[in-house]
Backbone as a printed PyTorch tensor [residue, N CA C, xyz], in Angstrom:
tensor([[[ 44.3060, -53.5600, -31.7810],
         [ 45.7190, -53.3600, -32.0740],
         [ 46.5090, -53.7350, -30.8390]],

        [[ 47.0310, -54.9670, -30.9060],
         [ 47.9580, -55.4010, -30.1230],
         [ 49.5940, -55.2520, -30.3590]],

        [[ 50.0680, -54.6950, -29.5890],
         [ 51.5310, -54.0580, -29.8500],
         [ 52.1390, -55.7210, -29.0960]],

        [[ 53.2180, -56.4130, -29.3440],
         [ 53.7500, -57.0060, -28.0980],
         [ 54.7580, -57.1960, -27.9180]],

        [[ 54.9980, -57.1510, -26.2970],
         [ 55.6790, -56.4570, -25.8830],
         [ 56.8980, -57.4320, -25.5240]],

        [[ 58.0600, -57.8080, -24.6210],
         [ 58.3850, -58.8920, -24.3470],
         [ 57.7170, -59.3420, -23.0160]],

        [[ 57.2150, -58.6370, -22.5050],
         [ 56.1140, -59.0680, -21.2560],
         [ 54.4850, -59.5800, -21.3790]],

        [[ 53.9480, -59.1970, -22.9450],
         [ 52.9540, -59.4200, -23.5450],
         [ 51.6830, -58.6070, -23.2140]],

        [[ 52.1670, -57.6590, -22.0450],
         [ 50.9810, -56.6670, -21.3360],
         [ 51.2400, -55.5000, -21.7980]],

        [[ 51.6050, -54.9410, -22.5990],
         [ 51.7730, -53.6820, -23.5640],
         [ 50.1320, -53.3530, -24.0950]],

        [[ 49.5770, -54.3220, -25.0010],
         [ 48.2740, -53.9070, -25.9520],
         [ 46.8600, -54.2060, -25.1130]],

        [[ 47.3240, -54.5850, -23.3780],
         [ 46.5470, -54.3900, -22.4760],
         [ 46.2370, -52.9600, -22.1130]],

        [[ 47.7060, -52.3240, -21.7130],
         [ 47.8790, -51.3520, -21.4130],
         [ 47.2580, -50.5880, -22.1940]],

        [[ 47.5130, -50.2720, -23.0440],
         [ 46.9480, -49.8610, -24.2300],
         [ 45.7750, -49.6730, -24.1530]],

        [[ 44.6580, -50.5960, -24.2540],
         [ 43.5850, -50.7260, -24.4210],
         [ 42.8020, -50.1000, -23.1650]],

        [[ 43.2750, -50.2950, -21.5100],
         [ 42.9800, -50.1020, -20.6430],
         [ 42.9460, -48.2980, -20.7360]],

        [[ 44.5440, -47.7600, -21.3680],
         [ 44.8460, -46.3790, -21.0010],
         [ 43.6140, -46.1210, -21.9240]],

        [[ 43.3290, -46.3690, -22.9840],
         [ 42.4300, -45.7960, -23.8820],
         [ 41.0280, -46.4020, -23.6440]],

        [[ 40.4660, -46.6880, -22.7130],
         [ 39.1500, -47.0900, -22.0670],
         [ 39.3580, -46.0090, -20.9030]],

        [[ 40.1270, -46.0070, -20.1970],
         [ 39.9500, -45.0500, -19.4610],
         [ 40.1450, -43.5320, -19.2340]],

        [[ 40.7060, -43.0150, -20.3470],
         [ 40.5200, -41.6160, -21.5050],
         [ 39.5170, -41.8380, -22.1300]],

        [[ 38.3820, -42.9160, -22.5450],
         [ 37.3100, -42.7680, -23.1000],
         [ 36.6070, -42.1720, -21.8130]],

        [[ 36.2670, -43.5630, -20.7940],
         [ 35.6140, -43.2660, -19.9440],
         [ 35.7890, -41.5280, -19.3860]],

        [[ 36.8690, -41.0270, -19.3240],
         [ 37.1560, -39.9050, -18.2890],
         [ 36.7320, -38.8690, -19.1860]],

        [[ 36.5020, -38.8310, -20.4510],
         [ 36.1410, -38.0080, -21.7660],
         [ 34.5890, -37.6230, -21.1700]],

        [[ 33.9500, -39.1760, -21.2840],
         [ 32.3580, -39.4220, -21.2760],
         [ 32.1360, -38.7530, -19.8000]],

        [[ 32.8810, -38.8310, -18.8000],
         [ 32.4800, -38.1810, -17.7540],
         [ 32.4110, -36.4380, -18.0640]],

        [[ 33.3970, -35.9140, -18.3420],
         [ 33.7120, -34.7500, -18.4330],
         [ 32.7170, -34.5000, -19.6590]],

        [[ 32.2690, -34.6790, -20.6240],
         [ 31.2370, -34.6030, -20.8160],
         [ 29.8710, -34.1480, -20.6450]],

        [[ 29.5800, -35.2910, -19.6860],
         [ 28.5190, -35.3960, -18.6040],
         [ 28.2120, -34.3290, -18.0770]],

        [[ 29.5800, -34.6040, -17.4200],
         [ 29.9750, -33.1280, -16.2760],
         [ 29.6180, -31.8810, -16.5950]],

        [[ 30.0600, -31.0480, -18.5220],
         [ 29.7300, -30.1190, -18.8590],
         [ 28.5290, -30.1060, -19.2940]],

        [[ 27.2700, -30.9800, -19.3760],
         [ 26.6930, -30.6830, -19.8340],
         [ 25.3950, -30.8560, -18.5410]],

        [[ 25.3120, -31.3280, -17.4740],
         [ 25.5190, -31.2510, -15.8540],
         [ 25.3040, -29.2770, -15.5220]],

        [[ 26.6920, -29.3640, -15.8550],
         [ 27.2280, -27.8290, -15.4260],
         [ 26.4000, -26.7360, -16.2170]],

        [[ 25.9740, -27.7730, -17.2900],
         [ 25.1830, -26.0650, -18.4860],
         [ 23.8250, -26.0170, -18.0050]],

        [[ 23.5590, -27.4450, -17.6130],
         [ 21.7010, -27.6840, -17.2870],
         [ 21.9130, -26.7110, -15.6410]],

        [[ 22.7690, -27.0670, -14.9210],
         [ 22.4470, -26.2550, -13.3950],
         [ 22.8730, -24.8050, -13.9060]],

        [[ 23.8670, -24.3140, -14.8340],
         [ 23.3750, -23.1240, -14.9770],
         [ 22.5320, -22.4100, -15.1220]],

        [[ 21.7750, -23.1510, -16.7450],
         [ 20.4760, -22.5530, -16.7590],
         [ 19.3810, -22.3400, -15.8580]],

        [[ 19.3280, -23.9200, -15.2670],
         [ 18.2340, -24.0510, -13.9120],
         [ 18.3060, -22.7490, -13.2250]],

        [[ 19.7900, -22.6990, -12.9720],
         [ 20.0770, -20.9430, -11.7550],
         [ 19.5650, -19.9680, -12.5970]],

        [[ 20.2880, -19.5630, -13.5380],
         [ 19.5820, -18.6290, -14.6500],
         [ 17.7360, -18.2790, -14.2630]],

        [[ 17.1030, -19.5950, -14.8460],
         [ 15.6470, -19.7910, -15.0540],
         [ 15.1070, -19.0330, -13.8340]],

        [[ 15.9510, -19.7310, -11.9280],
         [ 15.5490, -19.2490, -10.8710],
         [ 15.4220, -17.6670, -10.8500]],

        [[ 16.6710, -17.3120, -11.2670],
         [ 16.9490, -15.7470, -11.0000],
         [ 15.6070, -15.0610, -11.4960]],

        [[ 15.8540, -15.5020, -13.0130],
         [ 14.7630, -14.5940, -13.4750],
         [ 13.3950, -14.9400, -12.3360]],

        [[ 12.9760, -16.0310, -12.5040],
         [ 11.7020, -16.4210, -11.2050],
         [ 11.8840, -15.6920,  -9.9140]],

        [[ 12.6500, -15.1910,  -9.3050],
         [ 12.8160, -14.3740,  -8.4610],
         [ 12.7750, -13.4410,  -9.0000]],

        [[ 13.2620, -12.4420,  -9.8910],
         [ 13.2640, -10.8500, -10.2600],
         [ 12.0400, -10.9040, -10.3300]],

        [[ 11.3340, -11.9530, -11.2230],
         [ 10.0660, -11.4230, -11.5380],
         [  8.7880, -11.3000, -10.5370]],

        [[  9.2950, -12.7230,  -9.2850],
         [  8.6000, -12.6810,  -7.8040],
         [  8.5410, -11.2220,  -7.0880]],

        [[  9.9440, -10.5650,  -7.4620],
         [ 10.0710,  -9.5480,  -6.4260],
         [  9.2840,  -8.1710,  -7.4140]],

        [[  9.7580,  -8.1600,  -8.7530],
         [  8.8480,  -7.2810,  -9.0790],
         [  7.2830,  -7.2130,  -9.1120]],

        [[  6.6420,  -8.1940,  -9.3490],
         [  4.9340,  -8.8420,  -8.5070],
         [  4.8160,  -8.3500,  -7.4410]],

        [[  5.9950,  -8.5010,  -6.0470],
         [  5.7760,  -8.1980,  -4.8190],
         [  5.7540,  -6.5740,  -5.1190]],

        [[  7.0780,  -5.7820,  -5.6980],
         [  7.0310,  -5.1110,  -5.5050],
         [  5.3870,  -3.8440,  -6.5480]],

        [[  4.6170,  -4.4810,  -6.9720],
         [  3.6280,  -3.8820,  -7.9100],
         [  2.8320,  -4.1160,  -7.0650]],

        [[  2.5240,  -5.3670,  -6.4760],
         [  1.2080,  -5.3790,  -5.6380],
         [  1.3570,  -4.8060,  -4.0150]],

        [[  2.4640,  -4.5760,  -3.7610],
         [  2.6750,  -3.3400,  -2.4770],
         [  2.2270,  -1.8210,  -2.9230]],

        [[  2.5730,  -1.7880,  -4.5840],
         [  2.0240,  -0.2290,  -4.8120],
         [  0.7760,  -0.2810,  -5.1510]],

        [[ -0.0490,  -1.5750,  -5.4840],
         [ -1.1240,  -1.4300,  -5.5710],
         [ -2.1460,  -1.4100,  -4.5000]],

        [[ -1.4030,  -1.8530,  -3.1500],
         [ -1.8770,  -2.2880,  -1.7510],
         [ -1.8290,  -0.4600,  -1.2880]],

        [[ -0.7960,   0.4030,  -1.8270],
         [ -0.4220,   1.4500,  -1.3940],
         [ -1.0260,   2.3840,  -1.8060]],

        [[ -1.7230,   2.2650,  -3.0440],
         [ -2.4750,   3.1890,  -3.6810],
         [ -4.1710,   2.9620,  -3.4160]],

        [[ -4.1930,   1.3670,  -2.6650],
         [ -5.6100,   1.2620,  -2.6880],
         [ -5.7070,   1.8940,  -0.6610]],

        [[ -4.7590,   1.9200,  -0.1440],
         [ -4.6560,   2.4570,   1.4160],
         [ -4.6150,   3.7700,   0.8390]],

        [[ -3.7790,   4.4750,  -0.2840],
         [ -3.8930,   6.2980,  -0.2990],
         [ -5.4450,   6.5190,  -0.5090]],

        [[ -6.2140,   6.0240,  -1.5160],
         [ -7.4190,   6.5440,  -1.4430],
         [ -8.1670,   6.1330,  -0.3930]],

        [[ -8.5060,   4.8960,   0.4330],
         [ -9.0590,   4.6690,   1.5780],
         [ -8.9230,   5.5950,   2.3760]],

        [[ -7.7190,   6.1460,   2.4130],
         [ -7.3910,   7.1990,   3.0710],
         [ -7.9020,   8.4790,   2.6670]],

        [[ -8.0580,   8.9750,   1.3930],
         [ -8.7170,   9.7670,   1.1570],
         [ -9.7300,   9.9680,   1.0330]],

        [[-10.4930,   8.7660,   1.0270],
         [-12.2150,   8.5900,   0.9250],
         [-12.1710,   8.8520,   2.5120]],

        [[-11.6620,   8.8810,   3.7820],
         [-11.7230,   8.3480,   5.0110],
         [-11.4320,   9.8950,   4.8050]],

        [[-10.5970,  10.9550,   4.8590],
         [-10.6890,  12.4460,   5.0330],
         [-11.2220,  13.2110,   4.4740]],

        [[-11.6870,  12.7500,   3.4460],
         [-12.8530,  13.6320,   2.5740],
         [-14.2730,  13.2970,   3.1290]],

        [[-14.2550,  12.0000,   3.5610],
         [-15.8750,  11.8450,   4.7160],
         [-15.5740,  12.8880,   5.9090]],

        [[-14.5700,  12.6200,   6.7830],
         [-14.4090,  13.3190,   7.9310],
         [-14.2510,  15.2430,   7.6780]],

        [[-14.2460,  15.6440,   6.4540],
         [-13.8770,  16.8880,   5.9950],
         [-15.6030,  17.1570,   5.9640]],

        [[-16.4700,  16.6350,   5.0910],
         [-17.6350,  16.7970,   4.8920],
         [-18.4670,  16.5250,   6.3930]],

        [[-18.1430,  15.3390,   7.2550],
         [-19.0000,  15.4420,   8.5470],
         [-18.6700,  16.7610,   9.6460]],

        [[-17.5090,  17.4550,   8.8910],
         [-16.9240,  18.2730,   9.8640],
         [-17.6000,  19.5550,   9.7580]],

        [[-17.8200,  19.7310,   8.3060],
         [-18.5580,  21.0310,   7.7020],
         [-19.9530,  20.6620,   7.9220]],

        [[-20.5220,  19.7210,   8.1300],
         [-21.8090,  19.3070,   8.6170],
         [-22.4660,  19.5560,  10.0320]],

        [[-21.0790,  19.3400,  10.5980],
         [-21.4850,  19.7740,  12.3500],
         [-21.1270,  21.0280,  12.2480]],

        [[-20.4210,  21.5010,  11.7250],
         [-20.4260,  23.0920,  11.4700],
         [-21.2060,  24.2250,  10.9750]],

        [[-21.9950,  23.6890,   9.9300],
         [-23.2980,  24.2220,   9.6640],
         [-24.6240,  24.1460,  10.6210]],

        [[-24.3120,  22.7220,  10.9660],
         [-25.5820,  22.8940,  11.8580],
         [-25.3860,  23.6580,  13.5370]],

        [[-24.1240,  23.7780,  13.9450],
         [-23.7280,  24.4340,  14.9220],
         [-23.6450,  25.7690,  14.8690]],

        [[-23.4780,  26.2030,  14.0220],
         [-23.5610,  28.1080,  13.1210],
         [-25.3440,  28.1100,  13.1800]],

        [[-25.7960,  27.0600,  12.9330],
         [-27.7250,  26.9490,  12.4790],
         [-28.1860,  27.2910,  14.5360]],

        [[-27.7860,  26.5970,  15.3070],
         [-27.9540,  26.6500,  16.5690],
         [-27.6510,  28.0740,  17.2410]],

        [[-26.5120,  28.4460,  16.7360],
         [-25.7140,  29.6420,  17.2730],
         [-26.9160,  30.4790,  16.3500]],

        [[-27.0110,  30.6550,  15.2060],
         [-27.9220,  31.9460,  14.7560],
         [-29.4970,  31.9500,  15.6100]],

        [[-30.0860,  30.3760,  15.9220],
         [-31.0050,  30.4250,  16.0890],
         [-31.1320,  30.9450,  18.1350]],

        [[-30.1120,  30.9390,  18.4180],
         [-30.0790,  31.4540,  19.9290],
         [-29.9330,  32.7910,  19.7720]],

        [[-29.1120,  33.2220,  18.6280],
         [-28.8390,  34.5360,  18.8590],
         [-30.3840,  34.8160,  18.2310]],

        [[-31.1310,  34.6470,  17.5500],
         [-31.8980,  35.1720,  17.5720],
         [-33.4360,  35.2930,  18.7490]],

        [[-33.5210,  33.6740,  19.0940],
         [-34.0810,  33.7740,  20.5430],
         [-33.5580,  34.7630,  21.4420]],

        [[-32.5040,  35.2180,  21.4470],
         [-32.1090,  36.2620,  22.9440],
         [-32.2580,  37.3470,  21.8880]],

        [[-32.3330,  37.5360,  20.8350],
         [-32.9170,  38.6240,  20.8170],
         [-34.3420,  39.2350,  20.9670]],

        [[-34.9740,  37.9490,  20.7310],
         [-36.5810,  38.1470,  20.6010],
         [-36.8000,  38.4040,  22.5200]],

        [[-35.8520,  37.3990,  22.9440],
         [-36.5640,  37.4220,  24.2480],
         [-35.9670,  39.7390,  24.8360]],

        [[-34.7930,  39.7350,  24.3430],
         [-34.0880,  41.1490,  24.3650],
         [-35.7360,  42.0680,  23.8490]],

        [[-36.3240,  42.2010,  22.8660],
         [-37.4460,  42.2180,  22.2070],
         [-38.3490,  42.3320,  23.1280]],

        [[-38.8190,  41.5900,  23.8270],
         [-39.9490,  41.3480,  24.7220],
         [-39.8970,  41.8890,  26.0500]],

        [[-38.3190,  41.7520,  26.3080],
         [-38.2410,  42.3980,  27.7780],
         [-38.1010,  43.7330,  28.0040]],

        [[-37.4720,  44.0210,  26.3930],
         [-37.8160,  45.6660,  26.5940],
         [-39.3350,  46.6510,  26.3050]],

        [[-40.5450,  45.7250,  25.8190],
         [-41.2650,  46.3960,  25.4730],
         [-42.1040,  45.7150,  26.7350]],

        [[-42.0600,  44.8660,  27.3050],
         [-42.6090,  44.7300,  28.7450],
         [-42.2250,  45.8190,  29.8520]],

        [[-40.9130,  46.1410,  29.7710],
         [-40.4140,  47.3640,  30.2370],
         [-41.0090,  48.6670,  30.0810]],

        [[-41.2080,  48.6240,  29.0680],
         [-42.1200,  49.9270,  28.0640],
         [-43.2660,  50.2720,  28.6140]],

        [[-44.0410,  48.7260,  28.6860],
         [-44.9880,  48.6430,  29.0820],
         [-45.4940,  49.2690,  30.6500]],

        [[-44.2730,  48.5710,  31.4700],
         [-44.6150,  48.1110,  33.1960],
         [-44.4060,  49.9030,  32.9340]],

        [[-43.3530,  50.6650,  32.8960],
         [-43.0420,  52.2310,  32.7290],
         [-44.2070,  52.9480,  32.5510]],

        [[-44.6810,  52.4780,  31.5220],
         [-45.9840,  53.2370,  31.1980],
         [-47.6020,  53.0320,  31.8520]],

        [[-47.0020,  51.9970,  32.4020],
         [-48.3960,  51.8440,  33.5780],
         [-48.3890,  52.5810,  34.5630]],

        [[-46.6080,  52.2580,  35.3030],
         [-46.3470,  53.1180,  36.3630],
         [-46.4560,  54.3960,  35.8500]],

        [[-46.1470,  55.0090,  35.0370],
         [-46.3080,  56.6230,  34.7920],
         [-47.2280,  57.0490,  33.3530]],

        [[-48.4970,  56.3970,  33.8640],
         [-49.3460,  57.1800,  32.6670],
         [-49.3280,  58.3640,  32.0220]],

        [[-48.8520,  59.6790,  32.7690],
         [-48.7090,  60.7440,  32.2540],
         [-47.4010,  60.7860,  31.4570]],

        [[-46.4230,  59.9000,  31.1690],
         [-45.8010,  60.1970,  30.1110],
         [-46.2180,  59.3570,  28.9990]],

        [[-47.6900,  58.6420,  29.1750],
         [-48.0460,  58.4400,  27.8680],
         [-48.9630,  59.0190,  27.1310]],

        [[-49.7300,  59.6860,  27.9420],
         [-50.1740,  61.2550,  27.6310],
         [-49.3280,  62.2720,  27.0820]],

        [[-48.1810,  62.4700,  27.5100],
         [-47.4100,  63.4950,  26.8980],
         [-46.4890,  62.8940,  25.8690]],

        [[-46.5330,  61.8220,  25.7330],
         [-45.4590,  60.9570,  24.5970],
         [-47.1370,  60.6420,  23.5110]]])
């Protein structure tokens, strides 16, 4: 559609303004559909991060729960080696106390004895 003009550049114009409202259409276009793909992309990231950080944050409690029992296997050994040296240290202590008594035992009836050598007549009268 040529309009003309008395200059004859009217249905140029024309044609040019409306090539370049096509063109600027097809950009903007572009542009929005540009703009929807990098949204989503960001979108897609986010979630890929929430879900990075919730991973991080599950396998820190699983790192945390496998250090609480290490830890508790590690004080429940040291609880049991403790009652171990404790029994056998109570086993030492009974077995001295009973050596000083035996030897207590011996020194008094050696006593008994040496007494009654030195003074036979109180084993005559005893």
């Amino acid at each position: 559609a040529v309009v003309s003009t008395q200059s004859g550049h009217y249905g140029r114009d024309i044609r040019g303004h409306l090539a370049r409202q096509l063109v600027a259409e097809m950009w903007a276009e572009k542009c929005a559909r540009l703009e929807a793909e990098l949204e989503a992309q960001r979108r897609a990231l986010e979630e890929r991060r929430k879900e990075m950080e919730r991973l991080r944050k599950e396998q820190q409690e699983q790192e945390a729960e496998q250090l609480r029992c290490e830890l508790e296997e590690e004080e429940a050994a040291r609880k049991k080696d403790e009652e171990e040296r404790k029994r056998i240290e109570e086993g030492r202590m009974r077995e001295a106390m009973m050596r000083m008594e035996e030897m207590e035992r011996k020194r008094k009836e050696e006593e008994k004895i040496r007494l009654e050598e030195e003074n036979p007549r109180k084993r005559v009268a005893g």
